[in-house]
C-alpha positions, 0 to 999 in steps of 0.5 A, a space after each residue: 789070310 786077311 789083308 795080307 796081299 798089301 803089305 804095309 802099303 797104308 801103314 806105310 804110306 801113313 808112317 813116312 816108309 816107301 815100298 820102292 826104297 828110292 827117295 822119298 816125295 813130299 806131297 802137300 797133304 792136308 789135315 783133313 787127308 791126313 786124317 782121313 787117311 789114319 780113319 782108313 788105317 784104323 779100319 783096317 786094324 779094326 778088321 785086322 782085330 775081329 780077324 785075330 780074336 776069331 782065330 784066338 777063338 778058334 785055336 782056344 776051342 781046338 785046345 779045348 777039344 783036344 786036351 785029353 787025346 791029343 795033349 801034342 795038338 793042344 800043346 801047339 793049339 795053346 802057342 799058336 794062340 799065344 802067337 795070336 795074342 802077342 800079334 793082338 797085343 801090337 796091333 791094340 797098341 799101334 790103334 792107340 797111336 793112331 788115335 792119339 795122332 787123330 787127337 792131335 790133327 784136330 
């Protein structure tokens, strides 16, 4: 899997969480790493995308190919894509978040 050894370590740091669940520290950030670091998240989901499309593409193909002799393979080909689209579909929408709060940084 891609990414998945950091869980939510920069979306986190981005969005205010704490991996330690302690008291949170304020550290004086300013607009330039601050966007810098959403810069850096979005690549991260852009990745994240590609990744998410390939394997769309791959469970699309299996689905396909197994249609007629494996109607069950198939079947859990189709849900394992709509799976995909549905994690696809969250990620498109956090991106949109982060642009815009890119947008208001400046």
């Amino acid at each position: 899997k891609i990414m998945s050894g950091n869980k939510g370590g920069v979306l986190s740091r981005v969005f205010g969480g704490s991996s330690k669940g302690g008291a949170k520290t304020k550290v004086a950030q300013t607009p330039l790493e601050a966007i810098q670091q959403l810069r850096d998240v979005e690549d991260v989901l852009n990745k994240k995308v590609e990744h998410l499309e390939a394997k769309i593409n791959e469970e699309t193909a299996i689905a396909r190919r197994d249609a007629r002799t494996n109607k069950r393979n198939a079947l859990n080909a189709l849900k394992r894509k709509k799976r995909l689209e549905k994690t696809l579909q969250q990620i498109h929408g956090t991106l949109t978040t982060l642009e815009y709060q890119v947008l208001l940084k400046f």
